[in-house]
C-alpha positions in Angstrom: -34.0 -10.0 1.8 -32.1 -7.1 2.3 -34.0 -3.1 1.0 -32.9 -1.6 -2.1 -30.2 0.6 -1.7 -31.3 4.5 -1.2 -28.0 5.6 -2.8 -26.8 4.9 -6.5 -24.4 3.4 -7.7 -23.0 7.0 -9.0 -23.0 8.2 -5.7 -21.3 5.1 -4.3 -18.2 5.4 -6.3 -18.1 9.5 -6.7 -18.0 9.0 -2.3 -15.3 6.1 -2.5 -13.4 8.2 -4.8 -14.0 10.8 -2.6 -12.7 9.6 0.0 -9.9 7.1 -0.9 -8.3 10.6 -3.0 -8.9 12.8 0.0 -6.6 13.8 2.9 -9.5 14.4 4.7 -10.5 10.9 6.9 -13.5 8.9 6.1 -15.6 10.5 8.7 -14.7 13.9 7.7 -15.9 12.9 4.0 -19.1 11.0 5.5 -20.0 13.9 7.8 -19.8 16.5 4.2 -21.9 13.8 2.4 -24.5 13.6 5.5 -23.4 9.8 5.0 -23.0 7.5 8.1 -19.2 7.2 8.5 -19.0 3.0 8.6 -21.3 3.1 5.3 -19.1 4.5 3.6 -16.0 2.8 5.6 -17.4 -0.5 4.3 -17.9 1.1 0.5 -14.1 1.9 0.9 -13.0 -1.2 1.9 -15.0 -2.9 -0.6 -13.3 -0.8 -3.3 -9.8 -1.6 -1.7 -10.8 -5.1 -2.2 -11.6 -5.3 -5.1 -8.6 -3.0 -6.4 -5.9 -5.8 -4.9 -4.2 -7.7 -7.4 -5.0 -11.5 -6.9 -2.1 -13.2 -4.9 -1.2 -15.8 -7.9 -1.4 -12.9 -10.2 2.0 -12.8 -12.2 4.5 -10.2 -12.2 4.1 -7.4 -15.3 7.5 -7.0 -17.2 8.2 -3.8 -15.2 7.7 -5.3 -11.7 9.9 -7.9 -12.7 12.5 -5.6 -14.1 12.2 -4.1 -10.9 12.1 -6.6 -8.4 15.4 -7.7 -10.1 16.9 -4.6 -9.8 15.8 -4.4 -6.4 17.5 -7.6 -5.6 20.7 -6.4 -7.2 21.0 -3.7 -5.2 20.2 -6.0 -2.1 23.1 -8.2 -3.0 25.6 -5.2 -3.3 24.3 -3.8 -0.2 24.9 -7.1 1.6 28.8 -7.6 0.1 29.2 -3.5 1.8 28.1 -4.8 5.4 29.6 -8.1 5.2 32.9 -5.7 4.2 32.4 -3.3 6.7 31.9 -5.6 9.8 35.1 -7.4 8.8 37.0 -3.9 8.3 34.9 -3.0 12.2 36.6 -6.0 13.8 40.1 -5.4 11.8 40.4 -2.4 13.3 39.0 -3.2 16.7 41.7 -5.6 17.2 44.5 -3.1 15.9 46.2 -1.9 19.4 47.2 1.5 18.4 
């Protein structure tokens, strides 16, 4: 059986928070904490786990709204390539 903890849970999240807002890296926030760096690498990850949506999780209205917007512009994007290779070997052809 593992030994309690010497840090709260308080502290815990105020150095993930830390940390995961800072521009600083983890070691730099460890080091300013007088934590050791992969404790509180593994409280970060932790937190990053637990923050990712499930993968079966459904899309919210405005992720779908976007992803069909996105795949709008992926279609128009597509026709103006398709368009422009034909108009590329059109012209490549034209002896001028």
């Amino acid at each position: 059986m593992a030994p309690p903890s010497k840090y709260s849970p308080e502290f815990r999240e105020e150095a993930v928070q830390i940390a995961v807002r800072s521009s600083k890296t983890i070691s730099e926030v460890a080091r300013e904490l007088e934590l050791n760096s992969e404790t509180l690498r593994g409280w970060v990850k932790k937190y990053q786990k637990q923050q990712e949506p499930a993968p079966d999780a459904e899309l919210t209205v405005n992720e779908r709204a976007r992803l069909k917007e996105l795949e709008r512009r992926n279609r128009e994007l597509e026709m103006e390539v398709t368009f422009l290779k034909r108009a590329a070997a059109y012209f490549a052809k034209d002896p001028r």
